[in-house]
N, C-alpha and C positions, 0 to 999 in steps of 0.2 A: 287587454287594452284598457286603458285608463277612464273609467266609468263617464259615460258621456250622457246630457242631459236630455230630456227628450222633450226640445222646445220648440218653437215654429223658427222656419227658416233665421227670419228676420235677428231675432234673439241672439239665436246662437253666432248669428254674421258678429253681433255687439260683442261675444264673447270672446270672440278669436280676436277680433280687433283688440279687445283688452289687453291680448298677450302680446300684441305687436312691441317691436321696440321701441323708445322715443324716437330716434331720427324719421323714423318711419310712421309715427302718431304727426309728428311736422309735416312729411309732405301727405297726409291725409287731410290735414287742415286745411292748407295750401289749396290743394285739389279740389276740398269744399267749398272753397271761399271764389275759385274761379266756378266752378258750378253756379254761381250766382251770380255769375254775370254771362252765363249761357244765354244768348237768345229766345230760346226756347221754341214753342212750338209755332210755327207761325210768325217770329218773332213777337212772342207772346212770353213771358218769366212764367217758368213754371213752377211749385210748389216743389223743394229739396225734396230726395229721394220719388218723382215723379217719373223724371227720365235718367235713367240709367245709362252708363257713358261708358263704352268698353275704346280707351283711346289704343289710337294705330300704336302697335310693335313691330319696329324691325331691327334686326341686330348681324352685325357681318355674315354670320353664317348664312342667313336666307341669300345671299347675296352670292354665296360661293358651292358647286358640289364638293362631296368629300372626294378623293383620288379615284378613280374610276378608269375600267380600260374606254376605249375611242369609240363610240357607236359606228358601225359600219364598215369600221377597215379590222382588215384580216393581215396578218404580219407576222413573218417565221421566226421563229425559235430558232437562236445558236448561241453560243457560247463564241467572242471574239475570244482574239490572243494577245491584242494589245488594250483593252478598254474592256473596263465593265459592261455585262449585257444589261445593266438598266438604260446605258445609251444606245443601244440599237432601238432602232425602229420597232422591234415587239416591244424591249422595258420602256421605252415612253410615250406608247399605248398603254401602257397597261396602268398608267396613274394618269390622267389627263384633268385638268381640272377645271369646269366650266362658270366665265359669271356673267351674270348678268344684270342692270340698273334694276332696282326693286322698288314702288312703290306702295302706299300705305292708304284706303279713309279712313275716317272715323266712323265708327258706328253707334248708336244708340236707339234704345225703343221703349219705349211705355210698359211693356210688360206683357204676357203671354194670358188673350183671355177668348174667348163666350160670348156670345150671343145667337136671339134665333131672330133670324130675316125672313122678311116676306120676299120673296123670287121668284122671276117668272119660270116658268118649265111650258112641255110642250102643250100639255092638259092646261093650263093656265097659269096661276099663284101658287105658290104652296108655303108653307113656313119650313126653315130647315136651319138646324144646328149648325154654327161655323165655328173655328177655329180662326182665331187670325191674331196678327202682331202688325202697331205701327211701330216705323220707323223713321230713322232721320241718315241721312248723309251728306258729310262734311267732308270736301278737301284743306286737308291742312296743312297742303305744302311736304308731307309725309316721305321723304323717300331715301336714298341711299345708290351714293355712283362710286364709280371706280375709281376716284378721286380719295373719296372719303373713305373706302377701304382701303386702300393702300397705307391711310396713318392710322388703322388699328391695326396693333403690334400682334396680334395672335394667327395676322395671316398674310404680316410683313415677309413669312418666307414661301408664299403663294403667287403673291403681287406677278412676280416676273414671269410668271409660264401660265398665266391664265389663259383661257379660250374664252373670247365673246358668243355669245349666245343670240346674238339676232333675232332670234323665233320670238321673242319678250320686248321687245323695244316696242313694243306699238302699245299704248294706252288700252286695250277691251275691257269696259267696266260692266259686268253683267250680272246681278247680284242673286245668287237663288239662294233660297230659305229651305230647307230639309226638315219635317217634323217626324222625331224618330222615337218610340216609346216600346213598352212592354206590356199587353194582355193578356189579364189570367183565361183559360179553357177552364170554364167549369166541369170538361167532362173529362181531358185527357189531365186535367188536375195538375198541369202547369203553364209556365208562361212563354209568351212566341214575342218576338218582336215584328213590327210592323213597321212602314215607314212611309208620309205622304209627299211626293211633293208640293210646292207653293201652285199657286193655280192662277189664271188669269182671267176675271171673274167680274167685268166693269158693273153690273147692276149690283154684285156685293160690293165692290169697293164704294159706290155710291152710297148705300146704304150705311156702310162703314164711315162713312166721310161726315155722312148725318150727325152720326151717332157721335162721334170726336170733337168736327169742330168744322162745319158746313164750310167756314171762309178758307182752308185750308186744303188745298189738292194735294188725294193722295194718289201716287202713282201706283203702277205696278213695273215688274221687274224690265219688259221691252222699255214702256214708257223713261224708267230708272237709267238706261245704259242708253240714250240719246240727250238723257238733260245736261247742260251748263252746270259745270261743277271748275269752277276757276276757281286756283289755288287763293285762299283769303284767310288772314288770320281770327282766330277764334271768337275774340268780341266779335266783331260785327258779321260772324257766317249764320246766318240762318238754315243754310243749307237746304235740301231737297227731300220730301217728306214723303214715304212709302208704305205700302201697307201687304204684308203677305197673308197667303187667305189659304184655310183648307178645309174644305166639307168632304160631307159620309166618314168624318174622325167616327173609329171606333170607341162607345163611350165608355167602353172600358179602362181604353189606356190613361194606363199612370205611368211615374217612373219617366220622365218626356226629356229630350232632350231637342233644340232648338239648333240646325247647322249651318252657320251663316256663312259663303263662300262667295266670290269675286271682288272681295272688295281692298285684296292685294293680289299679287301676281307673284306672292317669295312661292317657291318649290322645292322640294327636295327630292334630288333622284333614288331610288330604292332599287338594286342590284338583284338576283338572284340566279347565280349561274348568268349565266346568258341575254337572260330576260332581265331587261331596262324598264320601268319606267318612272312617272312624277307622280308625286303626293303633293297635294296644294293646299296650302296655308289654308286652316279654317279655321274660325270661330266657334265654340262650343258653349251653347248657354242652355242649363240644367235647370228643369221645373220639377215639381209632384205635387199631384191629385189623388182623391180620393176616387178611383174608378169607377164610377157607377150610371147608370141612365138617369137615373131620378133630378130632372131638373136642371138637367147638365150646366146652363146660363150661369147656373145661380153657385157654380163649385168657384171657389177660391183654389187659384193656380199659384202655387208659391215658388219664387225663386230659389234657387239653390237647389240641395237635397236633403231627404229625412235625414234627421240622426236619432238614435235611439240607444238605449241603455244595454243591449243583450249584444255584446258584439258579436258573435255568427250571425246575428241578423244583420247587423252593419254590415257584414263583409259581403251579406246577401243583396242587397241593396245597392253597396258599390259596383256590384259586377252590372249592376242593370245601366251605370252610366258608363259603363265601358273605359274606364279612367285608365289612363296608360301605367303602364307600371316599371319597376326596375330596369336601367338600362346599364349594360358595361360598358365604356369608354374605353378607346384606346388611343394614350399619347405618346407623339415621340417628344425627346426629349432636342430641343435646340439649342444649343447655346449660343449659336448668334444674338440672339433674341431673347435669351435669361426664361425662355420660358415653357412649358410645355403645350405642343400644338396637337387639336384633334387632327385624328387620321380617323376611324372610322369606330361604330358605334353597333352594337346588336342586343335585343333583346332578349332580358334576364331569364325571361322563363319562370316566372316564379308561379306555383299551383297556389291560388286563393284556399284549397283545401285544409292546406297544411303550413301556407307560407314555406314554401320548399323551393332550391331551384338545383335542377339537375348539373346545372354549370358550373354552382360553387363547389362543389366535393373534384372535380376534375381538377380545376383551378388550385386548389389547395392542394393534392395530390401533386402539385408539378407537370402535368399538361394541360396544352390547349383544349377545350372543347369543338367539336369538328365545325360548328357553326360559325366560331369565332375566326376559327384557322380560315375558313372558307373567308370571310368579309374581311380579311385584313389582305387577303392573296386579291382581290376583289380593288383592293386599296393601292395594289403595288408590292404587298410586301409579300416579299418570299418567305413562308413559316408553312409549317403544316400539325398535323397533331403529337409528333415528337417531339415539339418544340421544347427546350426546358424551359420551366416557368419557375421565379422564385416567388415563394410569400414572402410581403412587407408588412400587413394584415390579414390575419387571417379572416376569410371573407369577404376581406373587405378592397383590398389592393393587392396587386400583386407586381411581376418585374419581370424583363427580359432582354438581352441583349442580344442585337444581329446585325452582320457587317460593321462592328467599331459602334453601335447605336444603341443608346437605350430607350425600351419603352414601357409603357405603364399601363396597366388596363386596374378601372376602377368602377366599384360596384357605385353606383350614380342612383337615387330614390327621388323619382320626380313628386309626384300628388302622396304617396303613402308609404310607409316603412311597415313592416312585422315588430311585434311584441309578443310578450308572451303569451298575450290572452287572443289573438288578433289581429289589427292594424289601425296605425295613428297617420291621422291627417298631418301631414304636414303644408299644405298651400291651401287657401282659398277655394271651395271649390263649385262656387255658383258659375265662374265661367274661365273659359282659360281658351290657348290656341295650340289647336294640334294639328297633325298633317295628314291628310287621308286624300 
C-alpha cells in the first residue's frame, strides 16, 4: 500500500481533497459557499467546519427491490407447451419487483463529545461521564416518486411491472443514534465490540442544553418524531435541534462509530433462500480516541479514522469500522435501453488476511460460484453452478449468455481495493450510507 502519513483526521481529509478532481474541487466550493448561508444553530451563523452537514442521498435504486420471488404466495412448477414458464404464475413470482415513494432529511451535528454532569440518581447528585452528540434536522423537500423513476433510464425496463408497496407511504420519522466501538481486554488481550444505545435522559439533556446554547431546545428522539418539520428550502430552514446522550460508555472504547437511522425510509430487501427481509438506509459517521479513563471530558474525539504508516496496521484498524467491502454485480444486457441493468448483487468475500476472494478463482475458471448461482436464481434467473462463464477480465469481469441474453457480472470495489502491500482507500471515509 502506498505509504500513508500519520496525521490527525482533519489533515489527511485536506489531503484527499487535494487529489480530488477540478469539477469536483467546484462543487466543494459551491457547497462551502452555501454553508455560509446555513442558519445555523438556532438560527445563529456558525463558525465553517462547526457543523457538519451530511446532505440527503437518494438515487432510483432506494426506490426499487432488485427481482425477487412474491412474499407469501406458493405457486407450482411446470413446464407450458405453448409459452415460456417465465409467464406462468411460478416465473412471475419468481422476479416480482417492489417500489416504493422514498423520502430523505438532512442531517447535521457539531461533532461527537464529553462531558461530566451533575445528575440526579436515587442516593441524590452524583457526577457522571456522558457521551453525547447535538444535532440538527432539516426537511428539504428530499424525496423521489414513481413519476420520477420512470425517466431514469436504468430502470425504464422496470417501470411497467412494479408492485407498490403501501407499508411506506405513511411519513414515521423516528430518529435513533447507535454508538458502536471496540474495547481492548486487558486480560484476554483482545478486542470486543460493544454498542449503546441513544437514551432518553431530560435532566442530561438540560444540562447539555446549558452547556451549548441555553436559548436553544434540544429534543430527544420521542420529542424529535412529533415536531413540525415542513418541507422549506435551505436558506431560511433552521430546522429542529437534537441532542443523543449515552452514559456508563466504556472508557475504554476507541475505534467509535456513530449510526444514524430514521431519517429516510430507502430499504433494501436481502434474500436468503426463503428468508426475506429489509436493511434500512443508514448513516455511518466514524470517530477515534485514545481509550483510556484518565479524564475522559477532556479526550479529543476526532472525526474520520486513524491512518497510519505500517499498513497491516491499517488493515487492522479498518476492520474495526466494519467498512463494506467488494461486491460483484450482475448485469443483464438491454438493448431497448442502450444499457446495462442491475439484476442482483453479492458479496465478494474477500479475507482482509490476504486480500483473497474464494469467488474469483471459480469465476475465472469458467463457473458460477454457488452463492452467486443462488442470488441470481433468487432474481429470476435460471443458471446454476454449471453455468459457462466466459472471462472479459480476468478478475475482474466476466460474461454469460442465457435464453438469447447476455449478462455480465463485475468485480465492483466500494470504500477499498487490494495492493500489493495491502489496501488503498479509494472514497472518503469519515462518513458514508450503508444498509443494515
Amino acid at each position: 500500500m502506498p505509504r500513508t502519513l500519520s496525521l490527525k483526521t482533519d489533515d489527511a481529509r485536506k489531503l484527499f481533497l487535494l487529489a480530488i478532481s477540478a469539477p469536483a474541487i467546484l462543487v466543494l466550493l459551491i457547497a462551502t459557499a452555501a454553508a455560509q448561508t446555513d442558519p445555523g444553530f438556532g438560527g445563529r451563523r456558525l463558525a465553517p467546519g462547526v457543523l457538519k452537514t451530511i446532505p440527503p442521498v437518494l438515487d432510483a435504486r432506494d426506490t426499487v427491490s432488485l427481482p425477487g420471488p412474491m412474499p407469501g404466495l406458493t405457486a407450482t412448477q411446470y413446464t407450458p407447451k405453448l409459452r415460456s414458464s417465465k409467464d406462468t404464475l411460478y416465473g412471475m413470482a419468481k422476479r416480482v419487483v417492489f417500489f416504493r415513494d422514498v423520502w430523505a432529511y438532512e442531517f447535521s451535528f457539531t461533532g461527537l463529545r464529553q462531558t461530566t454532569l451533575e445528575l440526579p440518581t436515587e442516593s441524590g447528585n452524583a457526577r457522571q461521564n456522558v457521551w453525547y452528540m447535538v444535532y440538527r434536522v432539516r426537511n428539504l423537500g428530499t424525496s423521489l416518486s414513481f413519476e420520477e423513476v420512470k425517466k431514469d433510464p436504468e430502470f425504464a425496463f422496470l417501470t411497467k411491472d412494479l408492485r407498490y408497496d403501501a407499508s411506506v407511504d405513511e411519513r414515521n420519522f423516528l430518529p435513533r443514534l447507535t454508538l458502536e466501538g471496540w474495547v481492548f481486554d486487558d486480560v484476554a488481550k483482545k478486542y470486543s465490540r460493544v454498542a449503546y444505545r441513544d437514551e432518553i435522559d431530560p435532566a442530561a439533556a438540560a444540562e447539555i442544553q446549558r452547556l451549548e446554547d441555553p436559548r436553544v431546545p434540544l429534543l430527544d428522539a420521542v420529542q424529535l418524531s412529533s415536531a413540525p418539520l415542513a418541507p422549506m428550502s435551505a436558506e431560511n430552514n433552521t430546522g429542529v435541534w437534537g441532542v443523543a446522550i449515552w452514559s456508563n460508555v466504556n472508557p475504554k472504547l476507541d475505534f467509535v462509530s456513530t449510526f444514524v437511522s430514521g431519517f429516510t425510509n430507502a430499504y433494501r430487501i436481502v434474500r436468503n433462500g426463503d428468508d426475506i427481509k429489509t436493511i434500512h438506509k443508514t448513516l455511518q459517521l466514524n470517530f477515534w480516541r485514545p481509550g483510556d479513563a484518565v479524564k475522559e471530558s477532556e479526550d479529543d474525539i476526532d472525526f474520520g479514522i486513524p491512518l497510519v504508516d505500517d499498513p497491516q496496521q491499517q488493515v487492522l484498524i479498518t476492520r474495526r469500522y466494519n467498512l463494506p467491502g467488494p461486491v460483484i454485480r450482475v448485469y443483464q444486457q438491454n438493448r431497448d435501453i442502450n444499457r446495462n441493468v442491475l439484476i442482483s448483487e453479492f458479496d465478494a468475500r474477500f479475507n482482509l488476511n490476504d486480500f483473497s476472494s474464494p469467488l474469483i478463482p471459480i469465476l475465472n475458471k469458467g463457473r458460477l460460484p454457488t452463492v452467486g448461482a443462488q442470488k441470481m436464481v433468487e432474481s429470476g434467473l435460471d443458471v446454476d453452478e454449471q453455468t459457462s462463464i466466459e472471462t472479459l477480465i480476468e478478475g475482474r469481469k466476466w460474461t454469460f449468455e442465457k435464453d438469447g441474453i447476455i449478462y455480465f457480472l463485475d468485480l465492483e470495489y466500494q470504500f477499498w481495493e487490494p495492493t500489493e502491500d495491502g489496501i488503498r482507500f479509494i472514497k472518503s471515509l469519515d462518513s458514508f450510507w450503508i444498509y443494515r
